[in-house]
C-alpha positions in Angstrom: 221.5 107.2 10.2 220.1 107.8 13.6 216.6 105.5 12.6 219.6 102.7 12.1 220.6 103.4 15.5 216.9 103.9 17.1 215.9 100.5 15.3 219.6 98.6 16.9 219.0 100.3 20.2 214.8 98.9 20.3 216.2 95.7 18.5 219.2 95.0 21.0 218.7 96.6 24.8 215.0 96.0 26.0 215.6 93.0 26.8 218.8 93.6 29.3 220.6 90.3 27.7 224.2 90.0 28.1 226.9 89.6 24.8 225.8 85.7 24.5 222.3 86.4 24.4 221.5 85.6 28.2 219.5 87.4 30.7 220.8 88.0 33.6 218.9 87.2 36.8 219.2 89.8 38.6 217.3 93.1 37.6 220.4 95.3 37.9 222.1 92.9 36.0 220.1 93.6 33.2 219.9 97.6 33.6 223.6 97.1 33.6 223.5 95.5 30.1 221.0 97.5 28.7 223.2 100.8 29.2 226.1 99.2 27.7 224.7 97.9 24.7 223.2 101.6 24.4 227.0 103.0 25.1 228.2 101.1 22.1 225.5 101.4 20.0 226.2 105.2 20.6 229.9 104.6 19.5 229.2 102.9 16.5 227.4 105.5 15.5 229.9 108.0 16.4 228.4 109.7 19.6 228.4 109.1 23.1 226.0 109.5 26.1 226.2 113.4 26.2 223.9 113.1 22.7 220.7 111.0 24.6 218.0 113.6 25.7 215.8 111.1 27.3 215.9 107.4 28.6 212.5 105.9 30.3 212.9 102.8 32.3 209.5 100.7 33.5 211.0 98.3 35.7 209.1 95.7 38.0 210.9 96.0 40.4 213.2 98.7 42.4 216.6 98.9 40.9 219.7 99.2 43.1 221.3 102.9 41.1 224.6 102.4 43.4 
């Protein structure tokens, strides 16, 4: 069960799109998008945040963490 999840989290959340499919414009925008398709990917699975050891972000640009 947790390769279903890795594959729907590397399918679903690279890409920072929004619920229609859209990317946002703005870099935080899609950071923002990318964690919460990663929260409910955890919650359809069952778990939550506390059960990710490690997240790496490559970003192009300096993201606004506020």
């Amino acid at each position: 069960m947790r390769d279903i999840t890795w594959k729907k989290s590397r399918e679903k959340t690279q890409k920072g799109t929004d619920i229609d499919g859209q990317i946002q414009s703005s870099l935080n925008a899609q950071v923002t998008n990318t964690f919460e398709s990663i929260k409910k990917i955890l919650e359809s699975e069952g778990l939550n945040e506390e059960h990710v050891i490690k997240v790496n972000i490559w970003a192009t640009e300096e993201i606004d963490w506020v």
